[in-house]
N, CA, C and O atoms as a GROMACS GRO file, in nm:
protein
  352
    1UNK      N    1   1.607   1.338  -1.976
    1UNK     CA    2   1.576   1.290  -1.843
    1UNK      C    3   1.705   1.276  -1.763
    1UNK      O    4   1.804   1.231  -1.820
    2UNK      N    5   1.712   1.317  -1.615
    2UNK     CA    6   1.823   1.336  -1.602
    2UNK      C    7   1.810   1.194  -1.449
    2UNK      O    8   1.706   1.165  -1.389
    3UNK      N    9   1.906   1.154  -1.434
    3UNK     CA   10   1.926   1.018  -1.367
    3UNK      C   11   1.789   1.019  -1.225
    3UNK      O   12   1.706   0.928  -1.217
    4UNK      N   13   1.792   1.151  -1.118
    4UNK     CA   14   1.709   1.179  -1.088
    4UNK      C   15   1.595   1.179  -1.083
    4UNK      O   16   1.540   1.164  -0.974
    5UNK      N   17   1.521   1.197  -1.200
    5UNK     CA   18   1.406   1.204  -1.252
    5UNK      C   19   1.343   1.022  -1.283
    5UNK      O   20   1.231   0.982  -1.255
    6UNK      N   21   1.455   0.939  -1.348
    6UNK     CA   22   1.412   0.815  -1.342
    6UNK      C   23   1.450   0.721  -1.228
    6UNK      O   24   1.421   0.601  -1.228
    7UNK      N   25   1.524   0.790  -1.122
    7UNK     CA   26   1.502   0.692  -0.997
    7UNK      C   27   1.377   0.736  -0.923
    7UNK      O   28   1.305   0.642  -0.888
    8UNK      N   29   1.344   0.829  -0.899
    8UNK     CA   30   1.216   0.856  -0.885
    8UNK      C   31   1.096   0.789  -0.948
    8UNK      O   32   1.011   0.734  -0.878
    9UNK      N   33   1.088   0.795  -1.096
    9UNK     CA   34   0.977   0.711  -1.192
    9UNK      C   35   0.969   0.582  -1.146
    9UNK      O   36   0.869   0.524  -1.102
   10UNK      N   37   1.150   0.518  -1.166
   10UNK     CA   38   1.095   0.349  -1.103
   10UNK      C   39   1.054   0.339  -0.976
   10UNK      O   40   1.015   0.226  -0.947
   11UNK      N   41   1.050   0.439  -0.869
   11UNK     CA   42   1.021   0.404  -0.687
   11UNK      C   43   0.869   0.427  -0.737
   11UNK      O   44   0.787   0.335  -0.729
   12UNK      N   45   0.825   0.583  -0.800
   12UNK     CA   46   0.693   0.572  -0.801
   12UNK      C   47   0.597   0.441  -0.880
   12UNK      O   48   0.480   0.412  -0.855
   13UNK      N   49   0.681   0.381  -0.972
   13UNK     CA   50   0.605   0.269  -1.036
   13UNK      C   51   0.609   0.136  -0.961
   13UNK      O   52   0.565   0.030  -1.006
   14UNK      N   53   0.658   0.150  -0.863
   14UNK     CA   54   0.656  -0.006  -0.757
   14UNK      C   55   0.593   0.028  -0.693
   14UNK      O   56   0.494  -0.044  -0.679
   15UNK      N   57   0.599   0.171  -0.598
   15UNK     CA   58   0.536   0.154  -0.523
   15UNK      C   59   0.345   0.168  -0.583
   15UNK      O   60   0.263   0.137  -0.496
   16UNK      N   61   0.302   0.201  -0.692
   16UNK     CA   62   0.188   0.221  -0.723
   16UNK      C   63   0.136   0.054  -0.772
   16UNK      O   64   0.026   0.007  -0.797
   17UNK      N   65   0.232   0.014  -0.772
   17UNK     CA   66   0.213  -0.161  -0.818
   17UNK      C   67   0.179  -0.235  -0.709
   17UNK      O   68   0.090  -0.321  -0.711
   18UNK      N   69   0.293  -0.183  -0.545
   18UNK     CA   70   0.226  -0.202  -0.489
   18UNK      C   71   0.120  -0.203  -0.389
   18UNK      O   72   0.096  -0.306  -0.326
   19UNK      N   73   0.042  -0.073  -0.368
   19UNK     CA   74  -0.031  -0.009  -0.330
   19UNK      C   75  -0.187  -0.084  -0.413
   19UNK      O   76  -0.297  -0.103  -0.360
   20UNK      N   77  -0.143  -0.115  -0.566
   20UNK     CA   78  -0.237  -0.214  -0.604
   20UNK      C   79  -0.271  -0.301  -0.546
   20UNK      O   80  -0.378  -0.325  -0.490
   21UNK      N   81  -0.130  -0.385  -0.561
   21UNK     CA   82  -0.147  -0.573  -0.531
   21UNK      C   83  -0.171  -0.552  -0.367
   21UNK      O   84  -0.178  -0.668  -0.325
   22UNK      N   85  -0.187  -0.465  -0.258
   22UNK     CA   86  -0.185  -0.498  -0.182
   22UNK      C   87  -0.380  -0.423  -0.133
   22UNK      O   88  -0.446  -0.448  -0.033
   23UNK      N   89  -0.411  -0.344  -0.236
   23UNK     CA   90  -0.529  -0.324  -0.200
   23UNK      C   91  -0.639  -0.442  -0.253
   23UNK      O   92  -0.747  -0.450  -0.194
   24UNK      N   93  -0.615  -0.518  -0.345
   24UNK     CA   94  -0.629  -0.624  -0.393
   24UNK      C   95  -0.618  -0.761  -0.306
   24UNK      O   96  -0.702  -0.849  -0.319
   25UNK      N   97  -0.519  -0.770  -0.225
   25UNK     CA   98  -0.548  -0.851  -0.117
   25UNK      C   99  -0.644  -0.855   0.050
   25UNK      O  100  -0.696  -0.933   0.129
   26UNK      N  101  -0.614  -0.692   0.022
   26UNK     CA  102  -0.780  -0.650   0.146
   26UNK      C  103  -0.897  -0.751   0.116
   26UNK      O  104  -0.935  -0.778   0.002
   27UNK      N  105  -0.958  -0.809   0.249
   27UNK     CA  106  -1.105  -0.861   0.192
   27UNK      C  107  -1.186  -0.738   0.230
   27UNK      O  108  -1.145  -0.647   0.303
   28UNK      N  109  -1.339  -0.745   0.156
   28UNK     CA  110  -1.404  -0.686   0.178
   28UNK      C  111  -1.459  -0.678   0.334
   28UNK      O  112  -1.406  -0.750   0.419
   29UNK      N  113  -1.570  -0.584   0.371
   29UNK     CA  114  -1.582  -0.576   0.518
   29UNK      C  115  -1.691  -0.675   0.514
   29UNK      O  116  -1.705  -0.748   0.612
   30UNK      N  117  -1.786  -0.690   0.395
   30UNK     CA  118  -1.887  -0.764   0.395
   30UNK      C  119  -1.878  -0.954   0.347
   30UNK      O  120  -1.952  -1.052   0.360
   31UNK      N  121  -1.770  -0.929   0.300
   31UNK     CA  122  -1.701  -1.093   0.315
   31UNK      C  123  -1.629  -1.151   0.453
   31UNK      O  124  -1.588  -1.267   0.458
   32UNK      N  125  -1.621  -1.075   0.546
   32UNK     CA  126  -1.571  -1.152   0.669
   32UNK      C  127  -1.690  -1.203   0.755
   32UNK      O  128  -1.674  -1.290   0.841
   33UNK      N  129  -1.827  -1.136   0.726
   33UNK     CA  130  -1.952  -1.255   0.804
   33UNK      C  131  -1.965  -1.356   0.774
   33UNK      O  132  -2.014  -1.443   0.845
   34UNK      N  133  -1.898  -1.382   0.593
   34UNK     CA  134  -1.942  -1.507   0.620
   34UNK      C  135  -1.903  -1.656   0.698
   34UNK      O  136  -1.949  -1.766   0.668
   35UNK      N  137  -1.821  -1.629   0.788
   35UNK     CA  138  -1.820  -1.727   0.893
   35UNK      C  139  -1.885  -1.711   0.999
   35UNK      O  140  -1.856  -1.788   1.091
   36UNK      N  141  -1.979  -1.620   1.019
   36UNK     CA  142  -2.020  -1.660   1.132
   36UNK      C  143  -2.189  -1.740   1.109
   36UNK      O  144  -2.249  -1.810   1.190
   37UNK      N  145  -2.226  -1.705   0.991
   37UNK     CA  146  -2.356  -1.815   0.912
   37UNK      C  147  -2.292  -1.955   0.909
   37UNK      O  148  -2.350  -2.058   0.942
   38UNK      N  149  -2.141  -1.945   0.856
   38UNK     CA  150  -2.144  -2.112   0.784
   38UNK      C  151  -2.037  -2.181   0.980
   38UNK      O  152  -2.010  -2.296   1.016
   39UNK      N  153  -2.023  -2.108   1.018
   39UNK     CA  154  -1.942  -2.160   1.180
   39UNK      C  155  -1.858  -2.243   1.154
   39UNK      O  156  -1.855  -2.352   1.213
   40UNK      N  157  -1.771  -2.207   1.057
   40UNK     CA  158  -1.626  -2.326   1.035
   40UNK      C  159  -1.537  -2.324   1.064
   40UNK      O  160  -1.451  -2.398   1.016
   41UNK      N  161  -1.509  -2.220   1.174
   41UNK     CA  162  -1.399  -2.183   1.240
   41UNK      C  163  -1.318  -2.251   1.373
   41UNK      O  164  -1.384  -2.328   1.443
   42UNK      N  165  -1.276  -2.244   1.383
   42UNK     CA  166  -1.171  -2.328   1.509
   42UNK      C  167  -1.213  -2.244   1.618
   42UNK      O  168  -1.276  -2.140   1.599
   43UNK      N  169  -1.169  -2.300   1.771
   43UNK     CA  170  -1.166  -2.216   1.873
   43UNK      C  171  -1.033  -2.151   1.890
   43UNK      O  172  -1.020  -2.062   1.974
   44UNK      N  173  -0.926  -2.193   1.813
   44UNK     CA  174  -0.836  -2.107   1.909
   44UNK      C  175  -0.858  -1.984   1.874
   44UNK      O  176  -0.943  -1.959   1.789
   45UNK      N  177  -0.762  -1.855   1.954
   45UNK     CA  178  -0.725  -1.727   1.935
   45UNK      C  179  -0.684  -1.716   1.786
   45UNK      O  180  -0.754  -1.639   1.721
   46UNK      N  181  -0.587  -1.777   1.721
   46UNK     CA  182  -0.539  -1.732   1.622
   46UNK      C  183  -0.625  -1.757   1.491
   46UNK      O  184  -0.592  -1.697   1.388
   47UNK      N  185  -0.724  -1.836   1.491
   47UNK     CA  186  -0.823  -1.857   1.334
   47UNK      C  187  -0.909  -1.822   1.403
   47UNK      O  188  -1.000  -1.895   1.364
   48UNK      N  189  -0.975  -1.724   1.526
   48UNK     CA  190  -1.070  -1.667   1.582
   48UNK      C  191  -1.025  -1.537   1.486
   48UNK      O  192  -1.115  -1.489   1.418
   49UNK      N  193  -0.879  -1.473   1.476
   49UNK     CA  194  -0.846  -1.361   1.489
   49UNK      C  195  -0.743  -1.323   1.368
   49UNK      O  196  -0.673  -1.222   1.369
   50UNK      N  197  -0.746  -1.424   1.260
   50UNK     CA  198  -0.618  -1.424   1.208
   50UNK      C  199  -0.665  -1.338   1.082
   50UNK      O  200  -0.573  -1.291   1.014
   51UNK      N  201  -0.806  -1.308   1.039
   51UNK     CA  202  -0.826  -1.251   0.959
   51UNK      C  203  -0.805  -1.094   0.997
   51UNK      O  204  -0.736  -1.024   0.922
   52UNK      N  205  -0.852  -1.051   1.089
   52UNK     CA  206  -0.844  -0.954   1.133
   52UNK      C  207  -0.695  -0.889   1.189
   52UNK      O  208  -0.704  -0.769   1.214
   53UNK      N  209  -0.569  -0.945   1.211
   53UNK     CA  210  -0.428  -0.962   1.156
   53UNK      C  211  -0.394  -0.948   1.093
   53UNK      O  212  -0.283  -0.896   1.079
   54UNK      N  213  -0.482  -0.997   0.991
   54UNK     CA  214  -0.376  -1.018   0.842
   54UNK      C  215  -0.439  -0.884   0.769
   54UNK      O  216  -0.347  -0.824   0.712
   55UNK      N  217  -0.572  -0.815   0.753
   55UNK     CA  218  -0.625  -0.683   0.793
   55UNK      C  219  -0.550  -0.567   0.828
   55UNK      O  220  -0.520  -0.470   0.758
   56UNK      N  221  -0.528  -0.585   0.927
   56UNK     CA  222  -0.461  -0.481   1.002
   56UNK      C  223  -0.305  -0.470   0.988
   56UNK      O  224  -0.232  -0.384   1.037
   57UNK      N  225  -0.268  -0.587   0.901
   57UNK     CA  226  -0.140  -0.568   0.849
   57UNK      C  227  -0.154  -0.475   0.671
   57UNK      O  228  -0.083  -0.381   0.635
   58UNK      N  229  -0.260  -0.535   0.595
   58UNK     CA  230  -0.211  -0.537   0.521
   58UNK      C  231  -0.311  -0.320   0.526
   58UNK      O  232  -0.294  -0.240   0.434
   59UNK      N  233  -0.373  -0.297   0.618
   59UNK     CA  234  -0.420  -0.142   0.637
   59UNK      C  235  -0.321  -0.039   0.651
   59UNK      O  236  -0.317   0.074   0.602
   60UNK      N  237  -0.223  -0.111   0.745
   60UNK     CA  238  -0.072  -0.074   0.794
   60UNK      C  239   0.014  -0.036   0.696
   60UNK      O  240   0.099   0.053   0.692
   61UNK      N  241  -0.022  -0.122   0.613
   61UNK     CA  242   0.128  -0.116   0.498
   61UNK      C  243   0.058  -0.053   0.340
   61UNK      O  244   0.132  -0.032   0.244
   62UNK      N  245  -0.074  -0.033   0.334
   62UNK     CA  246  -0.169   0.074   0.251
   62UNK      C  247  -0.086   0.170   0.293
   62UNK      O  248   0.015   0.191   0.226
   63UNK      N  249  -0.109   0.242   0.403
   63UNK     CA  250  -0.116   0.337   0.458
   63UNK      C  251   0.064   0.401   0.450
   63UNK      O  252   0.104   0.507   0.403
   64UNK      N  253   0.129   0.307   0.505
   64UNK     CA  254   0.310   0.315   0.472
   64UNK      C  255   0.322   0.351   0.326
   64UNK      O  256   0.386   0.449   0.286
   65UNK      N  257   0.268   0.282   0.264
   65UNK     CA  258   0.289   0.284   0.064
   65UNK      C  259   0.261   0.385   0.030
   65UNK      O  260   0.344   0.441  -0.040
   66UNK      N  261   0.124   0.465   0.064
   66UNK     CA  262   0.067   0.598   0.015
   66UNK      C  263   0.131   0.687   0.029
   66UNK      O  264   0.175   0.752  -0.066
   67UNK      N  265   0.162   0.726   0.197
   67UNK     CA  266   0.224   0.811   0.243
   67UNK      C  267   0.380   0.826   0.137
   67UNK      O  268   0.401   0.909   0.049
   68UNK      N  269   0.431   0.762   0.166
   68UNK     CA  270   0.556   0.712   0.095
   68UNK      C  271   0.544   0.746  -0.124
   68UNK      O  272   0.633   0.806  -0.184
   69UNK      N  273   0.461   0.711  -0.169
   69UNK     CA  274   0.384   0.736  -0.252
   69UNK      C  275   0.356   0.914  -0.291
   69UNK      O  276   0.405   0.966  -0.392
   70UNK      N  277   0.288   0.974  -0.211
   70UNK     CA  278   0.264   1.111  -0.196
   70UNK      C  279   0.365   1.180  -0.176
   70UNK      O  280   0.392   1.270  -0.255
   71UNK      N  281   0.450   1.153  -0.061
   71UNK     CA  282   0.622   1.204  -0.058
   71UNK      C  283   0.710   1.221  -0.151
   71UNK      O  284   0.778   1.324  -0.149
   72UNK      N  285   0.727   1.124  -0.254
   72UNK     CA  286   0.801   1.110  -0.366
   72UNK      C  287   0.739   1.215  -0.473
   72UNK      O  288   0.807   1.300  -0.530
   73UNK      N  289   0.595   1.196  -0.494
   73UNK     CA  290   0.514   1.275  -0.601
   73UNK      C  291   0.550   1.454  -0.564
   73UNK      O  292   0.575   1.542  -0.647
   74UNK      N  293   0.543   1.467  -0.419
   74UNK     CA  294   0.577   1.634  -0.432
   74UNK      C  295   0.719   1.612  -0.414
   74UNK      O  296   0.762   1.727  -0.401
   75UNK      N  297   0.834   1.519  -0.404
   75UNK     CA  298   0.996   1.557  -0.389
   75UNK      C  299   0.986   1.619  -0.528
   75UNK      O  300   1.013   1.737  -0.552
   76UNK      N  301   0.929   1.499  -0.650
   76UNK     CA  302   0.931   1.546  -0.794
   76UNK      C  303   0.953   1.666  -0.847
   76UNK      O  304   1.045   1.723  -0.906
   77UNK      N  305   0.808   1.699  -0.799
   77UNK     CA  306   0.741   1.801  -0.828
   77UNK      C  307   0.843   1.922  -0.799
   77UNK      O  308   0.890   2.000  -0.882
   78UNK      N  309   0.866   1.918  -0.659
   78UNK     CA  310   0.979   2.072  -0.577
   78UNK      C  311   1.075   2.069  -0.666
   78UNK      O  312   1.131   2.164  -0.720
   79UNK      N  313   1.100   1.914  -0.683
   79UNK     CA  314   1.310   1.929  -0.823
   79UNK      C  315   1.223   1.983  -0.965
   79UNK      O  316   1.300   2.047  -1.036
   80UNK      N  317   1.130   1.976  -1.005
   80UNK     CA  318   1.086   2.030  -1.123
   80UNK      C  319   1.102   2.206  -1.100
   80UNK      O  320   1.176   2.291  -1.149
   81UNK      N  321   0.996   2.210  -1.005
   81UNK     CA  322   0.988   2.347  -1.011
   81UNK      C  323   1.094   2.448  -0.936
   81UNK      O  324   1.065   2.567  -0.948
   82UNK      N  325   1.204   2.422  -0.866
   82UNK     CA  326   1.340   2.448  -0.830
   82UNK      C  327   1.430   2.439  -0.901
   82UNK      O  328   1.508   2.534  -0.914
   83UNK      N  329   1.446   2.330  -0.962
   83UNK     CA  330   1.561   2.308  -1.041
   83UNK      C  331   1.635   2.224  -0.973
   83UNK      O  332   1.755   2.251  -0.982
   84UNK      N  333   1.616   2.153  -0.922
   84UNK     CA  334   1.727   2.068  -0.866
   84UNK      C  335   1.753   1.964  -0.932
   84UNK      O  336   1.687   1.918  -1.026
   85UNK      N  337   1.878   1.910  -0.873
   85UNK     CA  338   1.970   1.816  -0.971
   85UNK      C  339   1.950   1.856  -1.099
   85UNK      O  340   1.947   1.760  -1.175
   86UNK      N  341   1.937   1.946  -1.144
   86UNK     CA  342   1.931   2.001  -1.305
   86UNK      C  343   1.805   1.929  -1.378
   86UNK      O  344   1.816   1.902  -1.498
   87UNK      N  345   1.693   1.899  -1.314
   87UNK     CA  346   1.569   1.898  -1.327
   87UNK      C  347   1.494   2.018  -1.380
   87UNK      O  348   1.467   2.126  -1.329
   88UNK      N  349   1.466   1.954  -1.522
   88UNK     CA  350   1.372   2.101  -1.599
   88UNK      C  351   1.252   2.078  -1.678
   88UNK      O  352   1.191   2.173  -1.727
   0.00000   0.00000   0.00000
């Protein structure tokens, strides 16, 4: 294995760790009604809206991880099948 090959392995193993832990913190689409049955919510803007924030953050940064994720998997792949950095 040539140095290459395992800085690559450890980026792809974080980032698949966290592409986990962070799909794992998504709520479901069908768990956010339940406030509007049980009405325990505040009026302001921000616990009107904070779920849907914290959502759209954590869709944002799915989406950053994968991409990022997929990039690395074909850099691999091209140094395998090129030869680069003396990748064989």
């Amino acid at each position: 294995m040539t140095l290459f090959e395992i800085v690559i392995g450890v980026c792809l193993t974080v980032l698949s760790i966290s592409i986990v832990a962070i799909v794992l913190f998504q709520e479901g689409k069908e768990q956010s009604m339940g406030g509007v049955v049980t009405g325990g919510e505040k009026d302001s803007y921000l616990s009107k809206h904070k779920n849907r924030i914290i959502d759209a953050f954590l869709v944002r940064w799915t989406r950053v991880i994968a991409i990022t994720f997929f990039v690395f998997v074909i850099l691999l792949n091209m140094a395998e099948t090129f030869h680069w950095f003396g990748v064989s």
